[in-house]
C-alpha positions as CSV (number, residue, x, y, z in Angstrom):
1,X,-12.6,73.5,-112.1
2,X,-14.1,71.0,-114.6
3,X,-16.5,68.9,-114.3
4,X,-14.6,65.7,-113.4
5,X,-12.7,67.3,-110.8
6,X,-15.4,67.7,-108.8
7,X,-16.7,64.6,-108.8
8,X,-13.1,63.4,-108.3
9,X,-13.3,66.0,-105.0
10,X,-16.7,64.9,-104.0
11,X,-15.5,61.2,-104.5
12,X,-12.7,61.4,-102.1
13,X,-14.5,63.2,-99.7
14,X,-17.1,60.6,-99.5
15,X,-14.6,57.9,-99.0
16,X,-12.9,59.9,-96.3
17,X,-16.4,60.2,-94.6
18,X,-16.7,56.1,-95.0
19,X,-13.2,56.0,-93.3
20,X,-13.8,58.5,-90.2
21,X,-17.2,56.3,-89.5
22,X,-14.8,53.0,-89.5
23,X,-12.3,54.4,-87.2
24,X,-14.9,56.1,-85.2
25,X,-16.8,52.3,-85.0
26,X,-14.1,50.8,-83.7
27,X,-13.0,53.5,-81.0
28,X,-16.6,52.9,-80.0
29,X,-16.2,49.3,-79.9
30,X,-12.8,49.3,-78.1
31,X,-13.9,51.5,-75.4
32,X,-17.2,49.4,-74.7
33,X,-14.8,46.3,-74.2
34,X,-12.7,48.2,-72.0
35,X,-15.1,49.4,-69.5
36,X,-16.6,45.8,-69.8
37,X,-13.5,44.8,-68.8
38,X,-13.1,47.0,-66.3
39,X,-16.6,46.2,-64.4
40,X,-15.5,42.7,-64.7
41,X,-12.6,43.6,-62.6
42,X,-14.7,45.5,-59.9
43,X,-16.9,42.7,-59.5
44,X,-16.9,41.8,-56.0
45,X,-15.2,38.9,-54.8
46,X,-16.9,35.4,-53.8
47,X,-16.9,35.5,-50.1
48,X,-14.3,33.0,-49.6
49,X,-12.1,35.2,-50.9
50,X,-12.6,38.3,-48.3
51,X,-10.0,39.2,-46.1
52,X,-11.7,38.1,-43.0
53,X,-11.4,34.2,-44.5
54,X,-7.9,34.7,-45.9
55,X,-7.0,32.2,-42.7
56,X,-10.0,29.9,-43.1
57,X,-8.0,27.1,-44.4
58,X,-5.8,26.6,-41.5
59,X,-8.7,27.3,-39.5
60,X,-10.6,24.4,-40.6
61,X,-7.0,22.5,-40.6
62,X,-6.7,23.4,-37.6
63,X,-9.9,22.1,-35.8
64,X,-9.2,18.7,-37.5
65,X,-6.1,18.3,-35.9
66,X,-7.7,19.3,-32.4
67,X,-10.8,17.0,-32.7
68,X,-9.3,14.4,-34.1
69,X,-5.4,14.3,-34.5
70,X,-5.4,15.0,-38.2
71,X,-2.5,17.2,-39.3
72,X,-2.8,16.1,-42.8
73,X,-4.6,19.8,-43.2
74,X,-1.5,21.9,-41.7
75,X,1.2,19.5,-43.1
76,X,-0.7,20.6,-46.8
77,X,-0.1,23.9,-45.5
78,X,3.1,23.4,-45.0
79,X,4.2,22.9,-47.9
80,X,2.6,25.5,-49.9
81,X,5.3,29.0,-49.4
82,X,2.8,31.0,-48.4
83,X,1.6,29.3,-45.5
84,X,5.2,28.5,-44.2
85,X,4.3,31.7,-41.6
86,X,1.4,29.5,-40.2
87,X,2.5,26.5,-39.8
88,X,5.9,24.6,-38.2
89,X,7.1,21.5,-37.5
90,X,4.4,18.4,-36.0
91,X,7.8,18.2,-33.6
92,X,7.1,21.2,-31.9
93,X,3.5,21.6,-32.1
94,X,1.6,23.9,-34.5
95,X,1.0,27.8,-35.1
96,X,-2.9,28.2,-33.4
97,X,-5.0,29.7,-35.4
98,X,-4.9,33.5,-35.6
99,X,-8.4,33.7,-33.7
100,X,-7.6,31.9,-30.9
101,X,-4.2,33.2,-30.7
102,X,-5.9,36.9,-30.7
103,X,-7.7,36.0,-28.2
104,X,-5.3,34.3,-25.7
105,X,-3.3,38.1,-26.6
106,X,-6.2,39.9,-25.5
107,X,-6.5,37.9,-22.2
108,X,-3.1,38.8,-21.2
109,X,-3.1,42.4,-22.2
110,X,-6.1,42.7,-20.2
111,X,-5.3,41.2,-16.9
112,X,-4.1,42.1,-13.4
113,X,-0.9,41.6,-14.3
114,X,2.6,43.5,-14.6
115,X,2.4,43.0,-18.0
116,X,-0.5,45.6,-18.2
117,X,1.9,48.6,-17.6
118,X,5.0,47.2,-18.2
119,X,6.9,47.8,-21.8
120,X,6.1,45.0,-24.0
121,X,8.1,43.7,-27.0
122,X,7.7,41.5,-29.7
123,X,10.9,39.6,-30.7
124,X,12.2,36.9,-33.0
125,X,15.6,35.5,-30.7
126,X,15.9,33.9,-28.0
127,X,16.7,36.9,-26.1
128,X,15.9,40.8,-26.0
129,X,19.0,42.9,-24.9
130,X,18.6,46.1,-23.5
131,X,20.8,49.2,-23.8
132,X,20.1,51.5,-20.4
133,X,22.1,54.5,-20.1
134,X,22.2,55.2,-16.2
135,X,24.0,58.2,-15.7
136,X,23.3,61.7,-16.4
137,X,25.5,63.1,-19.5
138,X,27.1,66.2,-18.3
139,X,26.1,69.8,-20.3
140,X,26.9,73.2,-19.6
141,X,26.6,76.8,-21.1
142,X,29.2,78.0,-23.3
143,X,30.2,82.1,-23.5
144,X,31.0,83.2,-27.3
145,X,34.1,83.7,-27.4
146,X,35.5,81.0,-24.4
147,X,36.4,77.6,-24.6
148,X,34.1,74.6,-24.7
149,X,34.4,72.7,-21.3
150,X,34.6,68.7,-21.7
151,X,31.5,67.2,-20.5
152,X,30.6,63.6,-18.6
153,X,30.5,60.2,-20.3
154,X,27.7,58.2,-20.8
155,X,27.6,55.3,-18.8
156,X,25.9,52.1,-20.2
157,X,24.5,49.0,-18.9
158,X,23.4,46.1,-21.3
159,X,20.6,43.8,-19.3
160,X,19.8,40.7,-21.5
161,X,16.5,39.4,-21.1
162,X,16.1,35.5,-22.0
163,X,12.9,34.1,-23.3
164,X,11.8,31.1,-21.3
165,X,9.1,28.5,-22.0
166,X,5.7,29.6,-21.1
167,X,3.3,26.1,-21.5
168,X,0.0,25.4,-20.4
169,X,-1.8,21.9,-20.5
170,X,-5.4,21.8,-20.7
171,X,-7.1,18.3,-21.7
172,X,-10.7,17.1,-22.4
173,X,-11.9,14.2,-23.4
174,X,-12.6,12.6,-26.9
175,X,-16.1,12.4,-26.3
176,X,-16.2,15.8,-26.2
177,X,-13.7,16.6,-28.8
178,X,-16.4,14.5,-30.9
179,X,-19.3,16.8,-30.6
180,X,-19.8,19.2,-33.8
181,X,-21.3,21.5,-31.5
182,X,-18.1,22.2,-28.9
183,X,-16.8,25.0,-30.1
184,X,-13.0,23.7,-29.4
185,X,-11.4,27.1,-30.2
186,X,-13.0,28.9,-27.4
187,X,-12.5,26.3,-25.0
188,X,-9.2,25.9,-25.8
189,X,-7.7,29.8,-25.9
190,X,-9.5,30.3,-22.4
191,X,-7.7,27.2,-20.8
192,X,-4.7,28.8,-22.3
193,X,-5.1,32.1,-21.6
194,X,-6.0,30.9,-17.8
195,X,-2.8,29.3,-17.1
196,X,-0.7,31.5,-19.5
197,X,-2.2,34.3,-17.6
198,X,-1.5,32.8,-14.0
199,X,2.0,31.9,-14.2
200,X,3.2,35.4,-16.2
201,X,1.6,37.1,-13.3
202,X,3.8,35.6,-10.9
203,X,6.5,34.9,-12.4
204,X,6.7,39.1,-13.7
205,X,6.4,40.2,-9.8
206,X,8.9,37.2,-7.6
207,X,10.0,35.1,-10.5
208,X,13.6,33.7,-9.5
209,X,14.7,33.9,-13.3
210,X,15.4,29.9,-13.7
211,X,13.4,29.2,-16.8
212,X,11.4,32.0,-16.1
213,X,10.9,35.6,-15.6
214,X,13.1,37.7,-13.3
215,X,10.4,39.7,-10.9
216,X,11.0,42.5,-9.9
217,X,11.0,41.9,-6.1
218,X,13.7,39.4,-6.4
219,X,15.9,42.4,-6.4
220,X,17.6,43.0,-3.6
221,X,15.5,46.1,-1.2
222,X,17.6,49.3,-0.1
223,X,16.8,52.1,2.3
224,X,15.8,54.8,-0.6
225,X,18.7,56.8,1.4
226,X,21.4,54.4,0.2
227,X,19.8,53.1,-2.9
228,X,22.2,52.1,-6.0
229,X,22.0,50.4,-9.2
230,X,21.1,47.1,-9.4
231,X,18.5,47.1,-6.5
232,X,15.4,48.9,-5.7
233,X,14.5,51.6,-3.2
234,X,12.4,51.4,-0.2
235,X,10.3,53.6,1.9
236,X,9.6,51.8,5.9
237,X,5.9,52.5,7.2
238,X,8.1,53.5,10.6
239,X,6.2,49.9,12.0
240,X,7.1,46.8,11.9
241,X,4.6,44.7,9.9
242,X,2.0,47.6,9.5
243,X,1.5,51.2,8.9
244,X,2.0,53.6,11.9
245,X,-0.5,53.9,14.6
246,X,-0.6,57.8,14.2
247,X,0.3,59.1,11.3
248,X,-0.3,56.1,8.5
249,X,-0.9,57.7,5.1
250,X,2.9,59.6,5.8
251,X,4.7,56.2,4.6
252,X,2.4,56.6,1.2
253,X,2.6,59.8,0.6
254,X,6.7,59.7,1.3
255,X,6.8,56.8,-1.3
256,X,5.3,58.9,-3.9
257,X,8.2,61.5,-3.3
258,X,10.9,58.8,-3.3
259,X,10.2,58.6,-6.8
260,X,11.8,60.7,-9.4
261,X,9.5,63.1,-10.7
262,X,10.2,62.2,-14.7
263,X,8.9,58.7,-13.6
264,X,6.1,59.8,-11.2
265,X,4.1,61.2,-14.6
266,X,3.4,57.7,-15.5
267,X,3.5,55.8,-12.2
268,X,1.0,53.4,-10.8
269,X,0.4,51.6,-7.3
270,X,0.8,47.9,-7.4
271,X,-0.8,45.9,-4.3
272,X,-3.1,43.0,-3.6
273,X,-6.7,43.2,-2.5
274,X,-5.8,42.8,1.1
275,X,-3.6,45.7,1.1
276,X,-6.0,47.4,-0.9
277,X,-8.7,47.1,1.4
278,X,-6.1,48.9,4.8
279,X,-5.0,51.4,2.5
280,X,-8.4,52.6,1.1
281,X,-9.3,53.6,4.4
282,X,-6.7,56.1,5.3
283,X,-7.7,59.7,5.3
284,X,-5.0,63.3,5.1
285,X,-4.8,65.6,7.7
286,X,-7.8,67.0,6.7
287,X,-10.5,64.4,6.4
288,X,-10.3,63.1,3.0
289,X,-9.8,59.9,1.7
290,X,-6.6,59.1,-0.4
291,X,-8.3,56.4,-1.9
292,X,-10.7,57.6,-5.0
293,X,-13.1,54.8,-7.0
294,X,-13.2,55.1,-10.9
295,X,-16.2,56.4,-12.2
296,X,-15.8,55.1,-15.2
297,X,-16.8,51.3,-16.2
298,X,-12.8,49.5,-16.9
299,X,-11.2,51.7,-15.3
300,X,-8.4,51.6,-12.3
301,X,-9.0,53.1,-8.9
302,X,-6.7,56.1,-7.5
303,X,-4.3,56.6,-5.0
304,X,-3.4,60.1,-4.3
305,X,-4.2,60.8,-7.9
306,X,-2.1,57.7,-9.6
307,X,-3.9,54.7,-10.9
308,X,-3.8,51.3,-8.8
309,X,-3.1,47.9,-10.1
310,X,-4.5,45.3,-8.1
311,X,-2.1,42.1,-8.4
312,X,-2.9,38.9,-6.3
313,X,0.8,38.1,-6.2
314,X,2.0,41.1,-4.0
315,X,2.4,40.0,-0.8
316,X,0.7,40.9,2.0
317,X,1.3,43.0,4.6
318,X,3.2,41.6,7.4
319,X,6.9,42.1,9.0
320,X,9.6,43.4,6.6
321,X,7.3,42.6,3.7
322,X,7.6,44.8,0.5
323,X,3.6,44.8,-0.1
324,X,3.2,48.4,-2.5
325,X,5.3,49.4,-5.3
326,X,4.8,52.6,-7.0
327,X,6.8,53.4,-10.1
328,X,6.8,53.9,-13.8
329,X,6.7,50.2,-14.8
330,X,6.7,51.3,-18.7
331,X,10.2,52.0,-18.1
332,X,10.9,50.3,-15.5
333,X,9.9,46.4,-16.3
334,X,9.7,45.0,-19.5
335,X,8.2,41.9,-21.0
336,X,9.7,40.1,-24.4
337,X,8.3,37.5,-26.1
338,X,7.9,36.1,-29.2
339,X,4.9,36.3,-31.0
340,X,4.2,32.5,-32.0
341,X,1.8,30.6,-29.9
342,X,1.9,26.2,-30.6
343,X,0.2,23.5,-29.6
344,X,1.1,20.2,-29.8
345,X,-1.9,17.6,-29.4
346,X,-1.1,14.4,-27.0
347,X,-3.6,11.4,-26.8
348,X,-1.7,9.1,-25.0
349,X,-0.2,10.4,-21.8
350,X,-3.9,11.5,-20.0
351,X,-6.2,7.8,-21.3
352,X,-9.2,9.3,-21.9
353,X,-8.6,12.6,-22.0
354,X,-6.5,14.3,-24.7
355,X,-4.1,16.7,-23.3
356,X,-3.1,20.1,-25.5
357,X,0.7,21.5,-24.5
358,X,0.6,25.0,-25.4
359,X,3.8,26.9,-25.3
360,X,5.3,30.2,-26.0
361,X,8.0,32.2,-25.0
362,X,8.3,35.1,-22.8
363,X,10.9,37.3,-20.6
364,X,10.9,40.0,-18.1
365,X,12.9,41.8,-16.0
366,X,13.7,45.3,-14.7
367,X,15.1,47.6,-17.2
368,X,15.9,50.5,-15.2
369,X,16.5,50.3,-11.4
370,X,15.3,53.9,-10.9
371,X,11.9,54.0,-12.3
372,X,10.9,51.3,-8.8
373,X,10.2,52.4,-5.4
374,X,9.4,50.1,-2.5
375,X,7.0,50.8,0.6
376,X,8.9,48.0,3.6
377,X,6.8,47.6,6.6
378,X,9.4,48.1,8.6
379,X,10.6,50.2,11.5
380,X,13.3,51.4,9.2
């Protein structure tokens, strides 16, 4: 090769070492942007913008509307889209604040009431229908090479459950309402959760079902013997308006046995305290108590090895009274309701006082007629 071709050679290869060191620069450059970029993007957000103060707006619309009356907060809220789910018409009150309504939830769950083992639904009608098949569907074994014999049909019952208006009405006065330090939110979802709490509990256990829930003792009583659908089963103590004399943990112990034995896996005592305190005392044949204490902190006492529920509403004992239940109330009583929880703020009816009309909707009523047994202290 002559002389100028390698210095032609030597020339291009120096100019294609210039290029790969451009190219290479700017892939350095590129990717130094990019992850500057990217640990721009990782940055954590301002607090404000946490998840935990997602609802901090309404919050603080919220408490002005409480203290105050100003709803110029949630009607702003209303009309941005993406607060339409917290917010509803000044006409029938506002959406509470997910804290307070949280806590008037917790509350319920946690009381003595029904709805603490009952089945509970969340539901956006005005009703909750109910599909309960009540009979058992025939089967039967088959040989290989002989027909197929025709089995029993299903036999359905729809029970609609309509949800009623659950309010409560706590006031206070503007005074109050003026002090910065009053934590209004608390105040109020205890007032609410107080009366919410009360009238639930009643209503789930002898409620008459006029604008409010159908309890479960409102159904008709049967001697277990002769029980069919539509009421419940009872056990008699064998004397009238207490247990027997001789033999007084029988009637509990035949109670438990009434029951079916696919329900009595999950079944729990109901009574009230005064009931409570008789039947803790009985003793079986053979000295020991029936009634057990929980050694754990929260948890129920036992009866015969089933948890109690002590609810204030039971009756007492006395002549012909149904004062115990025993059954599998997660199948056998269920509560619908709808998840909203409004207020709806009234100066003017309660002069000085400021009243707060709290409403939401709820339902109950037995869902399977079965799942229910009675103790009657009765003769028979």
């Amino acid at each position: 090769m002559s002389h100028d071709g390698v210095g032609e050679v030597t020339e291009a290869l120096a100019g294609l070492v210039s290029d790969f060191k451009g190219f290479r620069q700017q892939i350095t450059e590129k990717m130094q942007k990019q992850e500057e970029r990217l640990m721009t993007q990782h940055t954590p957000r301002p607090m404000l913008e946490t998840a935990g103060a997602v609802d901090a707006p309404h919050q603080k619309a919220m408490d002005a509307y409480l203290r105050s009356g100003d709803d110029d907060g949630l009607r702003a809220l209303a009309l941005d889209a993406k607060s339409m789910n917290t917010t509803v018409s000044a006409e029938g009150g506002y959406l509470v604040d997910p804290q307070t309504a949280e806590t008037v939830k917790t509350v319920l769950t946690s009381s003595a009431s029904i709805r603490a083992i009952a089945n509970v639904v969340n539901v956006e009608a005005t009703s909750y229908d109910v599909l309960i098949d009540r009979s058992e569907t025939g089967a039967g074994w088959a040989t290989e090479a002989g027909p197929g014999g025709e089995t029993g049909t299903p036999i359905f019952d729809r029970i609609s459950i309509p949800l009623n208006e659950l309010s409560a009405l706590p006031k206070a006065s503007q005074r109050l309402l003026d002090d910065a330090a009053f934590d209004i939110e608390s105040w109020l979802a205890g007032r609410i959760a107080d009366k919410f709490s009360t009238a639930e509990a009643a209503a789930f256990v002898a409620g008459d079902g006029v604008d409010k829930p159908t309890g479960f003792l409102t159904y008709a009583s049967v001697p277990d013997a002769s029980w069919a659908w539509g009421s419940l089963g009872y056990v008699a103590t064998g004397a009238a308006g207490e247990f027997d004399v001789d033999k007084p943990s029988d009637a509990v112990v035949d109670l438990v046995y009434a029951l079916g034995a696919k329900y009595r896996a999950n079944a729990t005592f109901v009574m009230n305290s005064k009931t409570a305190g008789a039947v803790r005392k009985m003793k079986d044949a053979d000295g020991r108590f029936l009634w057990s204490d929980s050694l754990s902190s929260g948890q129920p006492a036992q009866l015969m090895g089933y948890p109690v529920l002590i609810a204030e509403d039971m009756p007492d004992i006395g002549e012909d009274a149904t004062a115990i239940a025993f059954g599998d109330f997660g199948t056998g009583y269920t509560v619908a309701e709808r998840p909203d929880l409004r207020i709806l703020r009234d100066p003017f009816s309660a002069k000085p006082h400021v009243l707060f009309y709290a409403t939401k909707r709820v339902g109950g009523d037995v869902t399977d007629f079965a799942a229910i047994k009675l103790l009657k202290f009765a003769e028979a």
